[in-house]
C-alpha positions in Angstrom: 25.2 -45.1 7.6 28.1 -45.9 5.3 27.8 -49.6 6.1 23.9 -49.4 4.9 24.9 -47.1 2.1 27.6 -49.4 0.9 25.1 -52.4 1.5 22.6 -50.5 -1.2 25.5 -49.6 -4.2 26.4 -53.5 -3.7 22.8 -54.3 -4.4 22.5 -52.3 -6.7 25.6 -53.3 -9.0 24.7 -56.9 -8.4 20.8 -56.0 -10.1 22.4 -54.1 -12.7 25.3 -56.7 -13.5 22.9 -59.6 -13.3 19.7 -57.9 -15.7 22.8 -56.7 -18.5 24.3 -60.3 -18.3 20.7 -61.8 -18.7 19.9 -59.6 -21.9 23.3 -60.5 -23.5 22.9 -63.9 -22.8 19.3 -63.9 -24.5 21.0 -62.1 -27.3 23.9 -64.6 -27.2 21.7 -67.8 -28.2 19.2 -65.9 -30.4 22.2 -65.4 -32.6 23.6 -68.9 -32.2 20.1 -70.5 -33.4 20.2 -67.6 -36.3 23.9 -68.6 -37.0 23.2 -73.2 -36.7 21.0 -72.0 -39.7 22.9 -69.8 -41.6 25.5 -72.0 -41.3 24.0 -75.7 -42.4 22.1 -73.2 -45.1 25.6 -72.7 -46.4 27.3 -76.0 -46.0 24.5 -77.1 -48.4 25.0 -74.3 -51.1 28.6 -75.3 -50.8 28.2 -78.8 -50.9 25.8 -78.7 -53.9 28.9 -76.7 -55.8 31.2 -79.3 -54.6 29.2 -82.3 -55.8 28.4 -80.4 -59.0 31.9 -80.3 -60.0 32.4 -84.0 -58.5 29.5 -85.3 -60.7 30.9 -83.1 -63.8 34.3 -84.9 -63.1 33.0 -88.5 -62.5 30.9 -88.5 -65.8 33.4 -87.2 -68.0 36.0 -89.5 -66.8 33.2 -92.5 -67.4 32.4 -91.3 -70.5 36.0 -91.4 -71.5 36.5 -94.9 -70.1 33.0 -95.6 -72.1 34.0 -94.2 -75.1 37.3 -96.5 -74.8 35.4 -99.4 -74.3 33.3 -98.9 -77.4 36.6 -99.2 -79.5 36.8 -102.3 -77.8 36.5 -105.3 -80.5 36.5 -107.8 -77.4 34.3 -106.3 -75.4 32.0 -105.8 -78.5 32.2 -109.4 -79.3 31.5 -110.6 -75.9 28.2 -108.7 -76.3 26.9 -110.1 -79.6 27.5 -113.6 -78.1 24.6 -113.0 -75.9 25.7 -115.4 -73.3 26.4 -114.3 -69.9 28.5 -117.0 -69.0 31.4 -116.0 -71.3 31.4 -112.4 -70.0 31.4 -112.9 -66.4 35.5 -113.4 -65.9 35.9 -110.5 -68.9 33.8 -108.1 -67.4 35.5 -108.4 -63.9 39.0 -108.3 -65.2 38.1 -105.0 -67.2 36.6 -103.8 -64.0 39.8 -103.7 -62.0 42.0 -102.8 -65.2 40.0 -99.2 -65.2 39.8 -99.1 -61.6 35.6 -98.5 -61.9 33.2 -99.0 -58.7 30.7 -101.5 -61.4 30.9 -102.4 -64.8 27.9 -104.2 -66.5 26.9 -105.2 -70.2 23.9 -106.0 -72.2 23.1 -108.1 -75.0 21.6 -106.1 -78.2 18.6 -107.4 -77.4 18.5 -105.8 -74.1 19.2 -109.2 -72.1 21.5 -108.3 -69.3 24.3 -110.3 -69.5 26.5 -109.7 -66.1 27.8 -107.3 -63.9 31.3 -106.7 -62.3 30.9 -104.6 -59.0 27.1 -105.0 -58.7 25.0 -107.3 -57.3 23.0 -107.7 -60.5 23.2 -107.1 -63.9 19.2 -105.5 -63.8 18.4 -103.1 -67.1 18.8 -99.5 -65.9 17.6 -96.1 -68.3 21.4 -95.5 -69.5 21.3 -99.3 -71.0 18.1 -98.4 -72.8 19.8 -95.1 -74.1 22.7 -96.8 -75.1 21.0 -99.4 -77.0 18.9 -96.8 -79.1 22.8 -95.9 -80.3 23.3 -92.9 -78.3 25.8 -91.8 -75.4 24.3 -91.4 -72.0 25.4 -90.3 -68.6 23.9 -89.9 -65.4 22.7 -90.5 -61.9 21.8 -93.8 -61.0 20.4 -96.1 -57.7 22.3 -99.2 -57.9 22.2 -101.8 -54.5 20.7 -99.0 -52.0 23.8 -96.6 -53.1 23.8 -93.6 -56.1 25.8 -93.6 -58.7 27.3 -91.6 -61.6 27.0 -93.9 -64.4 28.2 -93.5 -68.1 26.0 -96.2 -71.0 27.8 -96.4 -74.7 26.5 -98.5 -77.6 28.8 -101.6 -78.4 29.5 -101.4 -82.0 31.4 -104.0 -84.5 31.0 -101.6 -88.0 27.6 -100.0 -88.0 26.2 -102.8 -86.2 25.0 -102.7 -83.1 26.2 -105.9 -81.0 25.2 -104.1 -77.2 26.2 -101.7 -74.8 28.2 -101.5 -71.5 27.6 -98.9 -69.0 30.2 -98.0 -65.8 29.6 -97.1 -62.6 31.2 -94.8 -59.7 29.9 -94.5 -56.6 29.1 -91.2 -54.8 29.9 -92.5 -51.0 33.6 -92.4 -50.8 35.1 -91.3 -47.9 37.7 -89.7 -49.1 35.3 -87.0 -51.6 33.5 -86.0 -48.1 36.8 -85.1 -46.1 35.2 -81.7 -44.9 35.8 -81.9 -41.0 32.7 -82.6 -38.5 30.6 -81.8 -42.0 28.7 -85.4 -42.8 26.9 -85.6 -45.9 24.3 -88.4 -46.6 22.9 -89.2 -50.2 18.8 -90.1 -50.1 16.7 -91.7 -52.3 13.0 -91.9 -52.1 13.2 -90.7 -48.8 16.0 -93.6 -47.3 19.9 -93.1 -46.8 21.7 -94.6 -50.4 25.1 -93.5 -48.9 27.6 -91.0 -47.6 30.5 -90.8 -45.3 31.2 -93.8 -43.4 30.8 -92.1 -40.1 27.3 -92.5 -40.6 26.8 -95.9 -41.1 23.6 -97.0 -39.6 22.1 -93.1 -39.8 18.2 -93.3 -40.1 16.5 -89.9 -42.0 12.7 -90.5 -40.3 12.0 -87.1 -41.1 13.2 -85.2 -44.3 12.6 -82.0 -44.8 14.4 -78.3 -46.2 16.3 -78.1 -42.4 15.6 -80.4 -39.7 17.5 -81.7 -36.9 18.4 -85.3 -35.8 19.6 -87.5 -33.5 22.5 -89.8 -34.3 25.4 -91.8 -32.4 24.1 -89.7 -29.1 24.5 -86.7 -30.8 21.9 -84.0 -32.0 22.9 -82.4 -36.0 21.6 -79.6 -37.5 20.5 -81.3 -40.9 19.4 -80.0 -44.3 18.0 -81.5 -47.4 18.9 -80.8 -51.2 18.3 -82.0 -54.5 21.5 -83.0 -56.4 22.9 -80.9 -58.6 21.2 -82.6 -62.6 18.8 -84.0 -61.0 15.2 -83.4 -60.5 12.7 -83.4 -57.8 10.8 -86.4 -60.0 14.1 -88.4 -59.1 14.3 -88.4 -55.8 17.4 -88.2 -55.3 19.5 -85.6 -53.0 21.6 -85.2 -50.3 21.5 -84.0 -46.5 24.2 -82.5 -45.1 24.3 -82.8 -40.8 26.8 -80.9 -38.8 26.7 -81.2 -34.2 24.8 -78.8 -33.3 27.3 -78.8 -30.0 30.1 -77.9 -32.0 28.0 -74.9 -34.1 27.1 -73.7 -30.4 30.1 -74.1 -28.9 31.8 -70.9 -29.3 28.7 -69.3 -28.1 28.5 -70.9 -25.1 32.3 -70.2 -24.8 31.5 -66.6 -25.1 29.0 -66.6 -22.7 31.0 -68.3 -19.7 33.5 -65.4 -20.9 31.4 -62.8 -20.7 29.7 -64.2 -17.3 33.3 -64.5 -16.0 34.1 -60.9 -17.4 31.0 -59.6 -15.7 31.1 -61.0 -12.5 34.9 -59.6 -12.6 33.5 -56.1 -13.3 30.7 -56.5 -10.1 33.7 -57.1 -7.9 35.8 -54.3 -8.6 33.0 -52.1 -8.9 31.5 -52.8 -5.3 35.1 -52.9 -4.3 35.4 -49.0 -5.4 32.1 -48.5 -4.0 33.7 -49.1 -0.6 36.1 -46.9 -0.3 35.0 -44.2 1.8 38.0 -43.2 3.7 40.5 -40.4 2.2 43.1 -43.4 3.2 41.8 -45.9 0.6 40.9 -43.4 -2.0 45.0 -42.4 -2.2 45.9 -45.7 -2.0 43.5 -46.7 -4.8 44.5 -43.3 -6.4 47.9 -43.8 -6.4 47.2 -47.2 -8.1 45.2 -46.3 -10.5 47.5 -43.3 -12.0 50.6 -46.3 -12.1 48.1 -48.8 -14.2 47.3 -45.7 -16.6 51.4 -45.7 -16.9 51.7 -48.8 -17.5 48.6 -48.7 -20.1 50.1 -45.8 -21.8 53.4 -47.9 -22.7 55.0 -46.4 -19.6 57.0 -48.0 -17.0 55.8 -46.4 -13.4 57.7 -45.9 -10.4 57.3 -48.7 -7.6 54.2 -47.8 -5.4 54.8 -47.1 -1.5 53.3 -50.1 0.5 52.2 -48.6 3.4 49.2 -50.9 4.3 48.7 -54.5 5.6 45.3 -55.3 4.3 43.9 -56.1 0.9 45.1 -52.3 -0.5 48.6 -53.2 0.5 48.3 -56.5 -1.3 47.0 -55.3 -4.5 49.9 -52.7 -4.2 52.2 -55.6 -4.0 51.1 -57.4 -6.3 51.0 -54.9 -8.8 54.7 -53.9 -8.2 55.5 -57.7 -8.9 53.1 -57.3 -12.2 55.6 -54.4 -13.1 58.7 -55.6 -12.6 57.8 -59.5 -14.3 56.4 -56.9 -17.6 59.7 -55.7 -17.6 61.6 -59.0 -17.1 59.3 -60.2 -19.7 60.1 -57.5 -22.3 63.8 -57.6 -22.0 63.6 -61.4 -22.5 61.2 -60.7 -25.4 63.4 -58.2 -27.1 67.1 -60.7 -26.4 64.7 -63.3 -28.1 63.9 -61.2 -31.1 67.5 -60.4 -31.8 69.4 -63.2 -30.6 69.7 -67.1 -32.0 68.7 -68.6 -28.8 71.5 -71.6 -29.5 74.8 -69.8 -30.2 74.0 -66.4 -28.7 74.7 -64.8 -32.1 72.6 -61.9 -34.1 69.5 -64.3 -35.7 68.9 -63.5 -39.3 66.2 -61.0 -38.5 68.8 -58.8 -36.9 71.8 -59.8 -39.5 69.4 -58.4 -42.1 68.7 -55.0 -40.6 72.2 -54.5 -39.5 73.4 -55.3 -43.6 70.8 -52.4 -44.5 72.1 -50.4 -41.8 75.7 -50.4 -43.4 74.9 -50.7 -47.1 73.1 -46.7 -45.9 76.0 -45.7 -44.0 78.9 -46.7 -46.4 77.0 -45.9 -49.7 76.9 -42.2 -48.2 80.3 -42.6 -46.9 81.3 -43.8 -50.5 83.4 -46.4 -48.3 82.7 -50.7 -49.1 82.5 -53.4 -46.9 82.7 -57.2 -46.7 80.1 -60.2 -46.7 81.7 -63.6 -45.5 78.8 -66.7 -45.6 80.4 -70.0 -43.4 78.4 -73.1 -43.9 79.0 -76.6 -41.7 80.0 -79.2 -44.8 77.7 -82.7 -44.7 75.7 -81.0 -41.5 73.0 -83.2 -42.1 74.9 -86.1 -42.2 76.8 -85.4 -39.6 73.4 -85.4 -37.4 72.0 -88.4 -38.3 75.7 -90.2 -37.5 75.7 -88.5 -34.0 72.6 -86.9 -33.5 71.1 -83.4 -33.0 72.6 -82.9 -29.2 76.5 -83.1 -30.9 74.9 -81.2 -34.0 74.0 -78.2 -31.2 77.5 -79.0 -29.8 79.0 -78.4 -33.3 77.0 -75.2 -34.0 78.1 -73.6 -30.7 81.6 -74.5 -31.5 81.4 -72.9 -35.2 79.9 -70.2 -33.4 82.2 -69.6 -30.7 85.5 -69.9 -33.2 84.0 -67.2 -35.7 82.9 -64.9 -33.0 86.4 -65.3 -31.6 88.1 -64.8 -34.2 86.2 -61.9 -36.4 87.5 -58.5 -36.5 86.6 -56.2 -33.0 84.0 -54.3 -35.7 82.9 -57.5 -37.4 79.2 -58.8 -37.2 78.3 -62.5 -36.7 75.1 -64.1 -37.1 73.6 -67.0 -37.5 72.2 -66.9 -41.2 70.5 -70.4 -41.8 70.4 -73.7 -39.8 74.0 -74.5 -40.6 75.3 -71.1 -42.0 77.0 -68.6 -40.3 77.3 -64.3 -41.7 80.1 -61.7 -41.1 79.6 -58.3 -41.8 82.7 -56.5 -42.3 82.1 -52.9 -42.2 84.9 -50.7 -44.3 87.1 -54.5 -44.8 87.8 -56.7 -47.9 87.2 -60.5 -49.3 91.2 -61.1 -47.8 89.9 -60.0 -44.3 87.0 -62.7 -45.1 89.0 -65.2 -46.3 91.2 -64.6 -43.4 88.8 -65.4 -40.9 87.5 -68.3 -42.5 91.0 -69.9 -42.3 91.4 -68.8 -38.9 88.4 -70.6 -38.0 88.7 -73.4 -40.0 92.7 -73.9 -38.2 90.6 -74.3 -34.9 88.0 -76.8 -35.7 88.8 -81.2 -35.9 85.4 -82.7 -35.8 83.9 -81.2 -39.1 85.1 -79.3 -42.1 83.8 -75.9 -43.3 83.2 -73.9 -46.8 82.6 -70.3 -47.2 81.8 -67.4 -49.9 82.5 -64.1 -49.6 82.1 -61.2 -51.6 82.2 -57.1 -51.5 79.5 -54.6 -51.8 81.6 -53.5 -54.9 80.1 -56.3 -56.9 76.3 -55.3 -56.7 76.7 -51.8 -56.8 75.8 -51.1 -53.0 72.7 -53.1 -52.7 72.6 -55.4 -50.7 70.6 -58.2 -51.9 73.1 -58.3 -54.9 75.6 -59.0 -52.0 73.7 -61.7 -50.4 73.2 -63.9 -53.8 77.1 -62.8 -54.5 78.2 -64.4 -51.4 75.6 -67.2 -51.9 76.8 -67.9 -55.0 80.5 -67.9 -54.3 79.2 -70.2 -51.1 77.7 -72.9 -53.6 80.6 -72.7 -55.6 82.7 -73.7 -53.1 80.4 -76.4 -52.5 80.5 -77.8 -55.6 84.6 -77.4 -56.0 85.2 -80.1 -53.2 84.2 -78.1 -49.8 86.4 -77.2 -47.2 87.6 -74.5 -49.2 86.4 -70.4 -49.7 85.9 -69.0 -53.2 85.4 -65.1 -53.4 82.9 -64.1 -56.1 85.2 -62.1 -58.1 86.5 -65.6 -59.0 83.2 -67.2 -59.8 83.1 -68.4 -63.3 80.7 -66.7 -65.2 80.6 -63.2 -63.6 82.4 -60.0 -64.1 82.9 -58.7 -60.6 84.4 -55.5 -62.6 80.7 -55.1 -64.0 78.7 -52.0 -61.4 75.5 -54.3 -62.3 77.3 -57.4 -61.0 74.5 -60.0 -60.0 71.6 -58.1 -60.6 72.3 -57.8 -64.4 73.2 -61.1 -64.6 69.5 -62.2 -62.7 67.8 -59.9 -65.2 69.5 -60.7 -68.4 68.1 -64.4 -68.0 70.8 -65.5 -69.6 71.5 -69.8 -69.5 74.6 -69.2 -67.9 72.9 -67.4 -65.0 69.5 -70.2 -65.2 72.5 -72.6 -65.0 74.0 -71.3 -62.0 70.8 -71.0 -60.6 69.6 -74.8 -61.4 73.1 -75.7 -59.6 72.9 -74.1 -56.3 69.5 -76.0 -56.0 70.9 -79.3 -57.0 73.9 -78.9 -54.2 71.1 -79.0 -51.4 70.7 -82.4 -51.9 73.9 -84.5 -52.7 71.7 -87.0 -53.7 70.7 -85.0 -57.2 73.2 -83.5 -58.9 72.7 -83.0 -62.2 69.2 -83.4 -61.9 68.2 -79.9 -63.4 70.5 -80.8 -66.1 69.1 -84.5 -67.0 65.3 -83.4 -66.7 66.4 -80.6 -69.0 67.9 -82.5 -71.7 65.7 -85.3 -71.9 62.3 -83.3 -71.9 64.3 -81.2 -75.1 65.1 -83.9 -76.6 61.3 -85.8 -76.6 60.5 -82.4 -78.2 62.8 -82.4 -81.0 61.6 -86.0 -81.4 57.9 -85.7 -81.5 58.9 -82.5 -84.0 58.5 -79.9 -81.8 59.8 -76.3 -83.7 63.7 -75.4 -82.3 62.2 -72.2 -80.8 59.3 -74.9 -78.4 63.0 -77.2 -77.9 65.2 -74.1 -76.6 61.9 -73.1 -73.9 61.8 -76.5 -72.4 65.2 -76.9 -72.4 65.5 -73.6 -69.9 62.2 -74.3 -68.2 63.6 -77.9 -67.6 67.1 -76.2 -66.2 65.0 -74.2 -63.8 61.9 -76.2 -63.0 62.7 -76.9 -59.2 64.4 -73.6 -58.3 61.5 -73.7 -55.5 63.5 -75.8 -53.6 65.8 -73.1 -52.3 63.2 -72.9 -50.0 62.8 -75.9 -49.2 64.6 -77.1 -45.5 67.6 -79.3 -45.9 65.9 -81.9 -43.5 62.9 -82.3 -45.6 65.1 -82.4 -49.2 67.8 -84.9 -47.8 65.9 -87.1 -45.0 66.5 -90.7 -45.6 62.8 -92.0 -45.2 59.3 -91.4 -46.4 58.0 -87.6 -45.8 55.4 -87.6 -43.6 52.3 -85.5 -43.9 53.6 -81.7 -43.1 56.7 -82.6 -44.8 54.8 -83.1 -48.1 52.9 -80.3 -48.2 56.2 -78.4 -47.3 57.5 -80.3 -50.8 54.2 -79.8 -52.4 54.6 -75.9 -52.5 58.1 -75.8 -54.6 56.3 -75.2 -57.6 54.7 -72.1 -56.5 57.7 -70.8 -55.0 59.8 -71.5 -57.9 56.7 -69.8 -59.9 56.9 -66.3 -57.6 60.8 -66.4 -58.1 61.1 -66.8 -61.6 58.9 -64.1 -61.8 60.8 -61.5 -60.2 63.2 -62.0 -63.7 60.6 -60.4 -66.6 62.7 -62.0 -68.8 61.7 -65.5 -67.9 58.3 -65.0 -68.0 57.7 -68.1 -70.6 59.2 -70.3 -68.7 56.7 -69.9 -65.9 54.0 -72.1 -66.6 56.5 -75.2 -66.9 57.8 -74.5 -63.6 54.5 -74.4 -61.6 52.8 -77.1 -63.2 55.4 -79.6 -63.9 53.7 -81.8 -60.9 50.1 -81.4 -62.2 48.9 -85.1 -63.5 46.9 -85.7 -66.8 44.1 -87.4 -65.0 43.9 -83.9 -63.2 45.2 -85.6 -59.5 48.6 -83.9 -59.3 49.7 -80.3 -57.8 49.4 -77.1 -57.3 46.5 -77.0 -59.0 45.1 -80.0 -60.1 45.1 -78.9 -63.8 44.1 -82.3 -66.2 44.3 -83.0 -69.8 44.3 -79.9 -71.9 44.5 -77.7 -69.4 48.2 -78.6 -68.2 50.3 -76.1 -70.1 52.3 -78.4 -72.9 55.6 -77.3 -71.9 54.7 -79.0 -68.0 54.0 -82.1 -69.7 57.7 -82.5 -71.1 58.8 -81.8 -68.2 56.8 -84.2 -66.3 57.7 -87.5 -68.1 61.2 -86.2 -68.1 61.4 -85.3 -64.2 59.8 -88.7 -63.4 61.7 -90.9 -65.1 65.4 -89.5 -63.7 64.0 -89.6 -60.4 62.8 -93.1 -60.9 66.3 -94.1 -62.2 68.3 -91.9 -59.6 69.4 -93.3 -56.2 68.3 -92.0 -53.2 70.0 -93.4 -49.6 67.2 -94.9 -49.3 66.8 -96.8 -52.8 68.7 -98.1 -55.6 67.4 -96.5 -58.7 65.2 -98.7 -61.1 67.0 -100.0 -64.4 65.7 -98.0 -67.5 63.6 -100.8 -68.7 61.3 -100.6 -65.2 61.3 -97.1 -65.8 60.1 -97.3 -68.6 57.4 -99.7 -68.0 56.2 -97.6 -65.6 56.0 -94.9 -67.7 53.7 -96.9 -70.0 51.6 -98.2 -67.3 51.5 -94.2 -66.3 49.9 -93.1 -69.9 46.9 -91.4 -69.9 46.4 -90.9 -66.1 49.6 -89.7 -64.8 51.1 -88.7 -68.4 49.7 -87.2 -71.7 49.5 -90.8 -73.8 51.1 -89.4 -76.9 53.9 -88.1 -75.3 54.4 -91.1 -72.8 54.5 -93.7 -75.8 57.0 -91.3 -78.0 59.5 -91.0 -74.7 59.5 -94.7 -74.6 60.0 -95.2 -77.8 62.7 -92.7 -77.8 64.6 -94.2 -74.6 64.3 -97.5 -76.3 66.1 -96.5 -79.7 68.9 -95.0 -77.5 69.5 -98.4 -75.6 69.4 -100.3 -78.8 72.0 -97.7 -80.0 74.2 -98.4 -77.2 74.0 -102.1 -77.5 75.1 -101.8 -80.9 77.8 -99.4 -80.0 79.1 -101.6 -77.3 78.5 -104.7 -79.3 81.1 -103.1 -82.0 
């Protein structure tokens, strides 16, 4: 009777368990088909935005390169020859000058006369424009690919000799780098180009969405006018994603959820089963210890009494506990502890200084900060390598630990810098330990900083950039020496607002002490603050720039790569070329220099020339790809300036270029990397100093 009864519940769990999972599955791929279109519905809106913008871009920059040409006596005079034999090895050399996809010209009598780039020099609609004297830009099919081009009339006077018209194509790899999203440019119904991963594509059928079949895959495709043109042009674009990949997590989520189910059938006709008072305690007693354990409670090991699967599950279970519990105590050693040197990681160092900046600001008593930092440590690994690096960090570690005060806390602060918190002590008790360590250690030599809670008034990130300060200082004074911040020139330790008032006056002592502890990351760059500084303020005062527009780029310039203070040592001093990750890393100095600039109100002008003194004029540079008029003028000091010292500065991994490379780099640089103007006057500048140091050394 129980067997039968338990045969019937089994039943009819599996009939319930199998008619739910059917319905979610039905529901599962009625929202994946809903989702593949929704999906390639969007890529398309996106993509249509994308090339918009793209198009915008391409034509103005051909229209600028047009425009140039026009002013172009040669090119002008080539054209009113009328002989397509002299223009051939012209036309190709200005091609690769401008760095266009095609370049052709025409006679002003509408003859063709040749074509750089293209495989004819055939009369197009911009050429007709152009000839009638006016500027034209657009889309064109050139050679079974589209293409933005930009037509100008050639004038000599007010007489028309021609016009020239330059090409870009629309099927460069590198403008469709959007993932497993392909886009293909159509016209008149055939494939005129798109991302190489689709050579050999064939579009039989075109229509608003569609799919197709390609490199033995199946895409979810859609069709799209581009963005100025019209439906009379025929010309568009498709964008095709896999429709395996769009499916995929649905089909994920299905095995899930049949795996989930078929979990939930067993466990069900398992507790369907038990019948006898036995089981049902057993499973009782379970049950109540997994609500425990739920709950955030630890339950009390569960009486085995049994032999069969019950006992085993109760086994196991108790096992399940106990590794939680191993697992958590591991967790929470992890979360506090460096797992290298055993010390407090900075997560813990930082809660612990809050901790006694509360207690001893209501106690009214001080205490000490003591910062200890490994001198040359990333020299020192690439001589020996990272295992005697580890070596040397355990070491450092050991000594300080060793020989701190018994209420003294250590932690491990940065890669190579070690904390003591010194709870009721002084800078002499700091400065005590550090020689103390410093007595026991042969391989490497050490520098510290130290500083009270005295000198920032009992907060404690006044203490940190007091002790960081007093750290750098040291640095800079030689190493292997500590300095105390009360000795720090340029701060009145005696002064409650210590550091703070010093961050928030803004003054160019405190931009300068700023500019300096970023410079001593890098041995490599001292004094490059300073240099970029000086020599964007003085191409202002040389173009004429008011003393009040000299004095802002002369502090912007002091403080334009503050951002790398975040920055990792490894990525600011390795040897070699940065590789992917490592760039990006270095890409985002700007912005951080940007957000902690900010934090001073006083500096607020200077922002803009710290985040965009990357950005290029041609609009290729970073954060945020700001061109021409756009880039705030104050960034474009400061990027001519900042290029040419680190052109001319060595690196371990380069000699630095004489000044006149420099320099003819910088001109080659006008008016795509640089603002023109401003490129020619700093060369002209440089030059007149070099003559004036010929002459003085010729005297």
């Amino acid at each position: 009777m129980n067997g039968s009864l338990a045969s019937r519940i089994r039943l009819l769990v599996l009939c319930i368990c199998a008619g739910f999972g059917a319905a979610v599955l039905v529901a599962f791929y009625g929202l994946a088909n809903r989702q593949v279109t929704e999906t390639i519905r969007r890529d398309s809106r996106s993509t249509a935005g994308f090339l918009s913008w793209m198009i915008k871009d391409r034509a103005e920059s051909l229209n600028a390169l047009t425009r140039f040409f026009a002013t172009d006596r040669r090119l002008a005079s080539l054209a009113s020859t009328d002989d397509p034999k002299t223009v051939e090895g012209p036309l190709g050399e200005y091609k690769t000058q401008v760095g266009v996809d095609g370049l052709a010209l025409v006679g002003r009598t509408g003859k063709p006369l040749g074509a750089a780039g293209l495989s004819s020099s055939a009369l197009d609609s911009g050429a007709t424009e152009a000839l009638k004297g006016h500027e034209w830009h657009g889309i064109v099919e050139r050679d079974g690919t589209l293409m933005v081009a930009s037509a100008e009339p050639l004038k000599i006077g007010e007489y028309l000799q021609g016009a020239v018209i330059a090409y870009r194509r629309l099927d460069r790899d590198d403008v469709f780098d959007q993932g497993s999203l392909e886009v293909a440019f159509v016209h008149n119904g055939h494939m005129a180009g798109g991302s190489s991963r689709l050579a050999g594509l064939t579009l039989r059928e075109i229509s608003a969405t569609f799919e197709t079949t390609f490199g033995g895959r199946t895409y979810a495709a859609r069709y799209a006018t581009l963005p100025d043109t019209t439906s009379d042009d025929h010309m568009g674009f498709v964008v095709l994603r896999p429709v395996d990949e769009l499916l995929g997590p649905y089909r994920q989520m299905s095995v899930a959820f049949v795996s989930i189910l078929g979990l939930i059938a067993a466990c069900t006709l398992l507790a369907g089963s038990a019948f006898s008072a036995k089981i049902a305690k057993s499973l009782g007693a379970l049950v109540e210890a997994a609500h425990k354990l739920q709950s955030g409670e630890w339950p009390e090991q569960l009486a085995v009494e049994r032999h069969d699967e019950v006992g085993l599950l109760q086994t196991a279970f108790n096992e399940m506990s106990v590794s939680l519990q191993d697992s958590e105590a591991r967790l929470m050693a992890m979360i506090d502890l460096d797992p290298l040197t055993e010390l407090d990681n900075h997560r813990r160092f930082k809660e612990r200084l809050d901790y006694e900046a509360a207690r001893t600001s209501a106690s009214g008593e001080s205490f000490a900060l003591l910062f200890i930092d490994i001198d040359g440590f990333a020299h020192f690994n690439e001589c020996h390598g990272h295992a005697a690096g580890d070596r040397i960090l355990k070491q450092v570690a050991q000594a300080v630990k060793a020989n701190a005060p018994e209420l003294a806390e250590v932690a491990r602060y940065g890669s190579n810098t070690f904390a003591v918190v010194f709870p009721g002590g002084t800078v002499g008790e700091a400065k005590a330990l550090y020689h103390a360590v410093r007595a026991g250690l042969n391989d490497v030599t050490i520098s510290a900083g130290c500083a009270e809670l005295s000198a920032a008034k009992g907060k404690t990130e006044g203490l940190v950039v007091a002790a960081e300060l007093a750290l750098t200082c040291a640095k800079q004074s030689g190493r292997n020496q500590v300095r105390d911040f009360e000795a720090v020139e340029g701060y009145d330790a005696d002064d409650p607002s210590g550091v703070f008032r010093a961050l928030q006056d803004g003054t160019y002592a405190t931009i300068r002490a700023l500019a300096a502890a970023v410079d001593a990351k890098d041995p490599y760059t001292q004094g490059h603050s300073e240099r970029v500084a000086r020599y964007a303020a003085d191409l202002a005062g040389f173009v004429g720039a008011d003393p009040q527009e000299v004095d802002l780029i002369l502090r912007a310039g002091t403080l334009h790569d503050v951002g790398k203070i975040g920055v990792p040592d490894a990525i600011l001093q390795k040897p070699g070329k940065l590789d992917e990750e490592e760039f990006r890393t270095m890409q985002a100095h700007p912005v951080l220099g940007e957000l902690i600039v900010s934090k001073v109100p006083q500096l607020a002008e200077l922002l803009p020339g710290i985040r965009h003194h990357h950005e290029r004029y041609d609009g290729r540079g970073y954060p945020d790809r700001l061109a021409g008029d756009e880039i705030p003028r104050v960034a474009l000091f400061l990027a001519l300036a900042d290029t040419f010292d680190a052109m001319t500065s060595d690196r371990p991994y380069r000699k630095g270029m004489a000044w006149e490379a420099a320099l003819t780099e910088i001109e080659r640089g006008a008016g795509s990397q640089f603002e023109p103007d401003l490129a020619r006057a700093f060369v002209e500048m440089m030059d007149a100093r070099r003559l004036d140091a010929e002459r003085r050394d010729a005297a």
